[in-house]
N, C-alpha and C positions, 0 to 999 in steps of 0.2 A: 402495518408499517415494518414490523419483524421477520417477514416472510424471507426467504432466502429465496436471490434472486439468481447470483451466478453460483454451478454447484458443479463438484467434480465427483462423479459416479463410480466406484470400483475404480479410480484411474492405477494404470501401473505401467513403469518407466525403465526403460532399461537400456545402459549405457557400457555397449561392447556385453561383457560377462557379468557385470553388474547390477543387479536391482537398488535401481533412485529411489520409484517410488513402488508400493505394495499396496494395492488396493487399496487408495486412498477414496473415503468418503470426508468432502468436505463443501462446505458453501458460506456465503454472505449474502446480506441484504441491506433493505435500508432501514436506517432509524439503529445501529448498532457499527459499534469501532472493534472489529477482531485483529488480536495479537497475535501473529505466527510465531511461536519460538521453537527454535530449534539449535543445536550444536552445529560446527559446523562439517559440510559435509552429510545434512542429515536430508536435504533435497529441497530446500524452501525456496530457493529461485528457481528450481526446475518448477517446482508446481506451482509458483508464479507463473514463469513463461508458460506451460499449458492452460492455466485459467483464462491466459491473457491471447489468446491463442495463436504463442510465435512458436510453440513445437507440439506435435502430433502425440497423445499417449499411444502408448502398445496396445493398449487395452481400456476396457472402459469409457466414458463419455463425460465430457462437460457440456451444462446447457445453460443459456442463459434465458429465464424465465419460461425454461421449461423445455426451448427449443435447441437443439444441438448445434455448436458451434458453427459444423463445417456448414450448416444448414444457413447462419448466417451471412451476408456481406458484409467485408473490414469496415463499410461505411456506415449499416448497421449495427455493427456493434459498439463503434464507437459514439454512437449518441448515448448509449447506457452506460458505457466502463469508460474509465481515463486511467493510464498509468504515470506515476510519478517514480522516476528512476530516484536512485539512489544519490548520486551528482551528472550534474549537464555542463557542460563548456561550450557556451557559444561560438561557433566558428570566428562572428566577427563583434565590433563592440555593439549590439542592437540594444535600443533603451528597453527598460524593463516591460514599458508599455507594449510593444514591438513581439517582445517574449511571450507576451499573454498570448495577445490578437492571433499567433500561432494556432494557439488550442483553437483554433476556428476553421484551421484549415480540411477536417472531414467535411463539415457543412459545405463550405463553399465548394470544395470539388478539385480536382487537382489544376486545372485551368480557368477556374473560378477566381471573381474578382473580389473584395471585400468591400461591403457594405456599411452602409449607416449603422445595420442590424447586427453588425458584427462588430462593431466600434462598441457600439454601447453593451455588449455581452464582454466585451473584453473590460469597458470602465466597473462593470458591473461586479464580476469577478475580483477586481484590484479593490473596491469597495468591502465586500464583502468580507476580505483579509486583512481589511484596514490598512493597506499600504498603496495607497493613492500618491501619496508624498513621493513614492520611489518611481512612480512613473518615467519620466523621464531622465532617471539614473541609466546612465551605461550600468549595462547588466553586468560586466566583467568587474564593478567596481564595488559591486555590491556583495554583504561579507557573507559565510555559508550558510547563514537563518535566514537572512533577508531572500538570497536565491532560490532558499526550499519555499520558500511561501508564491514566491514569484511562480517557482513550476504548477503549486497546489493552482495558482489566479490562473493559468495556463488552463489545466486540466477543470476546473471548475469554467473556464469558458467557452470549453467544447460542448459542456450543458449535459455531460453525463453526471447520474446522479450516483454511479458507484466509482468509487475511487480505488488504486491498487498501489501503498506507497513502499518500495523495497529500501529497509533500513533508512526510515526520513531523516533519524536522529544521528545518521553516521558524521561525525568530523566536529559536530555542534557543541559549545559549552554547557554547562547546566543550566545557565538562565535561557539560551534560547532552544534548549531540547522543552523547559515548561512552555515558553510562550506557544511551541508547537502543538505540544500536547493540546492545551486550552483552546488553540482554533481547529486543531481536528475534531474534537468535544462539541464545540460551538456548531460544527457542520453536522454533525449527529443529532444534534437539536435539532437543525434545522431540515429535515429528513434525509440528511445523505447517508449512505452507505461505506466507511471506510474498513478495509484491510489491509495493515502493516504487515510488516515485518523487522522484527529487531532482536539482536542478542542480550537485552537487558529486562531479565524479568522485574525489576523496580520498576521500571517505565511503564510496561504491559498492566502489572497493577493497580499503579495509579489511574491510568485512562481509560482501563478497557472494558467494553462490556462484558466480553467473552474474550478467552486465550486457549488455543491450541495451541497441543506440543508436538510436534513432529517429530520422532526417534526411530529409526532404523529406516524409515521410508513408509512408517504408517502412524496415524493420528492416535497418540496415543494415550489420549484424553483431551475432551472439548469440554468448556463450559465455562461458567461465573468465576471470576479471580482467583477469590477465595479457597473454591472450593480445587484448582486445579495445580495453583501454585503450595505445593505442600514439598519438607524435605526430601520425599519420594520422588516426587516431580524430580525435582531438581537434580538428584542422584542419575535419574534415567536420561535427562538433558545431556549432564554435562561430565559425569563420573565425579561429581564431589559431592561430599556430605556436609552441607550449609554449615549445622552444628560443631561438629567437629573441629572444622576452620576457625569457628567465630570463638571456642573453647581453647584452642589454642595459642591465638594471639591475644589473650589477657595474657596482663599483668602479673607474674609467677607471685 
């Protein structure tokens, strides 16, 4: 179930005179929630987009289960991966139901018609996130938790079992960055495979199985919360010393 499914090989990236990314080795799978964290400017959306395969590395390969992207068809690959952007604005007011049944549209084909089988893959997904109530909400009225769940019922109804979410928690208060938390959690039980990204290592903590840190354009430690999230980490993230800060805003 832990096996790593999509994996990026040696990838390295480079923008004008720039190196993004430097021989990145990195992957996910299913049955675990990895936290990308990075500063910014450290290259976590580029090596999203090449995971996700909207831009080519320089070098290096990503495979997914083993086979190389370019190897794959978009149609293909999206029965395995789903991504979930950071925010979506519907063109027009389509109810949330409307938003899911979308994630169906690799299946069906781009002049494909939607089905019974596709109806119930989209109730399914809104089930699944417990937000069945919001079905027939105009999606524009729906507040920024409610909409990130709506894209997860999206991308869980294209029936990919890896998911890619860029900053889920961006714009969200604290109660519904937990509610998030808890049903990415819940999808991880249930064997999916998620990859975030976020700037808040207290988040990455709390939920994740594994956290990577991205600094300079290479991984610059992978593995268990614990053991990755230390002042050092943090010093090479973000150029501050946890301690320090927290020593100097006591009470004189």
């Amino acid at each position: 179930m832990n096996s790593e499914r999509l994996c990026a090989d040696a990838v390295a990236f480079w923008r004008g005179s720039r190196k993004i990314l430097d021989g990145v080795d990195f992957g996910f799978g299913r049955g675990e929630l990895v936290s990308l964290l990075g500063g910014n400017g450290a290259g976590k959306t580029t090596l999203l987009r090449i995971l996700l395969g909207l831009l080519a590395p320089h070098s290096g390969v990503v495979t997914l289960d083993g086979v190389p992207l370019q190897q794959l068809g978009r149609r293909a690959y999206a029965q395995d991966v789903a991504y979930v952007p950071q925010s979506h604005v519907a063109p027009f007011p389509y109810r949330a139901r409307e938003i899911v049944a979308l994630g169906r549209a690799p299946a069906v084909g781009l002049f494909g018609r939607m089905g019974a089988r596709d109806a119930e893959a989209a109730e399914a997904a809104l089930a699944m996130l417990r937000i069945g109530h919001l079905a027939e909400r105009d999606y524009t009225t729906l507040s920024g938790g409610e909409r990130q769940l709506v894209m997860i019922a999206r991308a869980l109804a294209q029936g990919a079992k890896l998911l890619v979410l860029d900053e889920p928690m961006a714009g969200l208060d604290y109660g519904h960055q937990l509610r998030l938390l808890g049903h990415l959690q819940r999808l991880v039980d249930e064997g999916f495979g998620v990859l975030m990204t976020t700037h808040h290592p207290d988040q990455a903590r709390l939920a994740s199985t594994r956290i990577a840190a991205l600094v300079e354009g290479r991984i610059a430690c992978d593995g268990p919360p614990g053991e990755v999230l230390t002042p050092h980490t943090i010093r090479r993230l973000y150029g501050i010393d946890p301690m320090m800060i927290l020593q100097s805003e006591r009470p004189g």
